[in-house]
C-alpha positions in Angstrom: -31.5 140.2 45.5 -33.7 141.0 42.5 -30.9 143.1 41.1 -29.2 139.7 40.1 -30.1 137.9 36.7 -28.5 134.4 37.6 -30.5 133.6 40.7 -27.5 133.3 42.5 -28.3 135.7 45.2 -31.3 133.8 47.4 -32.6 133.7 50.9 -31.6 130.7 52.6 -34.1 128.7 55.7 -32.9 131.0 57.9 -33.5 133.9 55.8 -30.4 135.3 55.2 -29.5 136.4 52.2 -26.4 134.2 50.2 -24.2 134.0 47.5 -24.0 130.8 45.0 -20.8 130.9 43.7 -21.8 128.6 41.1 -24.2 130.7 39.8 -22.6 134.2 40.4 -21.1 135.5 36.6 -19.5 138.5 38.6 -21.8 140.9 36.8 -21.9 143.3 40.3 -25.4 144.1 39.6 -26.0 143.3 43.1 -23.1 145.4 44.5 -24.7 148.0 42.8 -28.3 147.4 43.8 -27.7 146.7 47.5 -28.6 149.9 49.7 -26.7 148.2 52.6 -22.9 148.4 50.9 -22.3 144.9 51.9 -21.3 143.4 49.0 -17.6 142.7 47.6 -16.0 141.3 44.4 -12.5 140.0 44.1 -11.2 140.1 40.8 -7.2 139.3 41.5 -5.7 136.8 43.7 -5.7 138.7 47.2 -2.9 136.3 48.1 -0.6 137.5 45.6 -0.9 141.1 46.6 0.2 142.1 49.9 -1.5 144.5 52.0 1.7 146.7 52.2 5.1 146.3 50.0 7.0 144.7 52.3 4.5 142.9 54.2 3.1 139.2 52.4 0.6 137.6 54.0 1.4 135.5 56.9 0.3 131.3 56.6 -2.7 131.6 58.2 -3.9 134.7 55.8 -3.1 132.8 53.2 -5.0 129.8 54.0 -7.8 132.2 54.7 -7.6 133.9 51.3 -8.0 130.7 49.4 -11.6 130.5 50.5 -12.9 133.4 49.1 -13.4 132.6 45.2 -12.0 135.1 42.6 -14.6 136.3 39.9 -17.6 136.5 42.1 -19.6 138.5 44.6 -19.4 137.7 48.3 -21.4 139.2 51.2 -21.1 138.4 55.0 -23.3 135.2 55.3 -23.2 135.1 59.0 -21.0 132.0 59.3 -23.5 130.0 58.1 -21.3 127.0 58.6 -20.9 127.8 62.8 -25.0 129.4 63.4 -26.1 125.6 61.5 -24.0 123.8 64.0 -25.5 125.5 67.0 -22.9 128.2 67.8 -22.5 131.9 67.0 -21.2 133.8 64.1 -17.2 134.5 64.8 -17.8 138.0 64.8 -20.5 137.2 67.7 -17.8 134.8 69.6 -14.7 136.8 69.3 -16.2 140.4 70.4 -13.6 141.7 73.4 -16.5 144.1 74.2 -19.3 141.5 74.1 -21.7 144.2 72.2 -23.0 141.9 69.4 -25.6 139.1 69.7 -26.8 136.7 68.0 -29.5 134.9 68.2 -33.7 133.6 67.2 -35.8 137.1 66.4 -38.7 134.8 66.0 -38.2 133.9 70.3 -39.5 136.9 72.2 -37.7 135.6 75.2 -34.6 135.2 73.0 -31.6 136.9 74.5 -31.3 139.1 71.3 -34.8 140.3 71.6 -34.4 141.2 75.5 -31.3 143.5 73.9 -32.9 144.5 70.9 -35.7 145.7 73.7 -33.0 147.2 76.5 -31.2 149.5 73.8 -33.8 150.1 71.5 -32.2 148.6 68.6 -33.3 149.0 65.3 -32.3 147.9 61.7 -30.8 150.1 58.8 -32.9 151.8 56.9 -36.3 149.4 57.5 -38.2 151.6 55.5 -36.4 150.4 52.0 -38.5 147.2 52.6 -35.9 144.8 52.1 -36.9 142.8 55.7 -33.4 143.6 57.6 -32.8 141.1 60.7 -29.6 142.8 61.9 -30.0 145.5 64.6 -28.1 148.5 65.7 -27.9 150.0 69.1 -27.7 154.3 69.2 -29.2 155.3 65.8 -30.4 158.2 65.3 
């Protein structure tokens, strides 16, 4: 998040890190900087330019597509919109193998934490200092 000179990347309440597209310049200093390769940057209309020749985005893609700004960086912000309403992140609620949680790290009784705890869970590279709060299961 330092890497950015605008400000526009910041923690929000729930300390997650997001994007204000308002104040993103597309510079990709943070793309650059972040040790996690989560970032991404669309510089041309995705809905103009099919996946495959041949094969244009269906109506629902579309739609889709028109919400992610051109000319600025975007990160996964843990559907920020659903976890502030009280329900999980999609990628949480539409898991056929039910092997992601979601969920209060600061509850020790917290389903996540009991998981966290059963699989020995632990975040990407901790050691870089950056505060992770998203665990994986089988690391070496």
């Amino acid at each position: 998040m330092s890497a950015c000179p605008t400000g526009a990347s910041y923690y929000d309440e729930n300390q997650c890190v997001q994007v204000d597209y308002e104040k993103c310049i597309g510079c990709r200093m943070c793309i650059n900087a972040c040790p996690y390769n989560a970032r991404s940057y669309h510089d041309v209309d995705q809905s103009a330019t099919p996946y495959y020749e041949g094969y244009e985005m269906t109506p629902y893609e579309e739609m889709r597509a028109s919400e992610h700004p051109i000319g600025v960086v975007e990160k996964c912000v843990m559907c920020k919109e659903r976890t502030a309403q009280g329900e999980e992140p999609s990628c949480v609620k539409t898991c056929i193998t039910k092997s992601r949680w979601f969920g209060d790290l600061d509850d020790p009784t917290s389903e996540i934490n009991v998981m966290i705890k059963k699989l020995g869970a632990k975040p990407l590279m901790e050691d870089l200092g950056t505060k992770p709060s998203v665990y994986y299961a089988g690391l070496v």
